[in-house]
N, C-alpha and C positions, 0 to 999 in steps of 0.2 A: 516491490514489483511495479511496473508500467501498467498501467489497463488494459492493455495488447494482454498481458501475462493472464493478467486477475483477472479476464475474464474469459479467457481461452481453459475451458475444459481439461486436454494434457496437460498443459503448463502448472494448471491446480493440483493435476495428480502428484507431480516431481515435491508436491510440497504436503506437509501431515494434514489428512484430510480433517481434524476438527480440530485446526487453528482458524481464528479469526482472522481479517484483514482490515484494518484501520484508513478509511482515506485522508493522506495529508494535501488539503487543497495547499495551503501559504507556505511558502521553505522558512525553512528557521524555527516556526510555530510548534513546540513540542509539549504546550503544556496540556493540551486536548488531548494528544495520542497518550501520554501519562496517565491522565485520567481515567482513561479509557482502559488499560489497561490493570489498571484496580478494579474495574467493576465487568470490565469484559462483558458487555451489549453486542450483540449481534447489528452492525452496520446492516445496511438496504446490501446485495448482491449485486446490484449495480449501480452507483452512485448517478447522481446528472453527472453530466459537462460542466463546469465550471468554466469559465475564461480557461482561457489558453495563459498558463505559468511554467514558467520554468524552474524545476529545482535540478540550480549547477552543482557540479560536484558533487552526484548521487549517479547512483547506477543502478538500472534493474538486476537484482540476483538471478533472475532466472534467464533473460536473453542477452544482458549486458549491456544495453541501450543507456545513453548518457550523452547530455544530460534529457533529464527525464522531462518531458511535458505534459501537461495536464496534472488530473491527479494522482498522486505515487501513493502505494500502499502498504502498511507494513504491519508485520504478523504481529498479534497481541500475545502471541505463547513466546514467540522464541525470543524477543527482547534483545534482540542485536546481534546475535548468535549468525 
């Protein structure tokens, strides 16, 4: 998801209200959202801004926005699904 998404209220409803969300600031970077997902830690609800990054060739699930900038976020339950 975009941060538009994750932090939009409805947009959290469309998704299982006790999955977590993982922020990936650096595209490519998968070994921290893995991690994270073994121990599944409750992230801050709204991360900083980070620089302005682009991850190409990614799309938000919920509005469809791509490529993504800033930081993209992705569910620690559903694991790709």
């Amino acid at each position: 998801m975009c941060d538009n998404c994750v932090a939009s209220p409805q947009k959290r409803l469309d998704h299982e209200a006790s999955h977590v969300f993982f922020p990936i600031k650096t595209p490519g970077i998968s070994e921290a959202y893995l991690k994270a997902c073994k121990r599944v830690e409750q992230p801050p609800v709204v991360p900083p801004r980070p620089e302005e990054v682009e991850h190409k060739y990614v799309h938000c699930d919920e509005c469809g926005e791509s490529p993504l900038v800033g930081v993209r976020h992705k569910c620690l339950d559903c694991n790709g699904e």
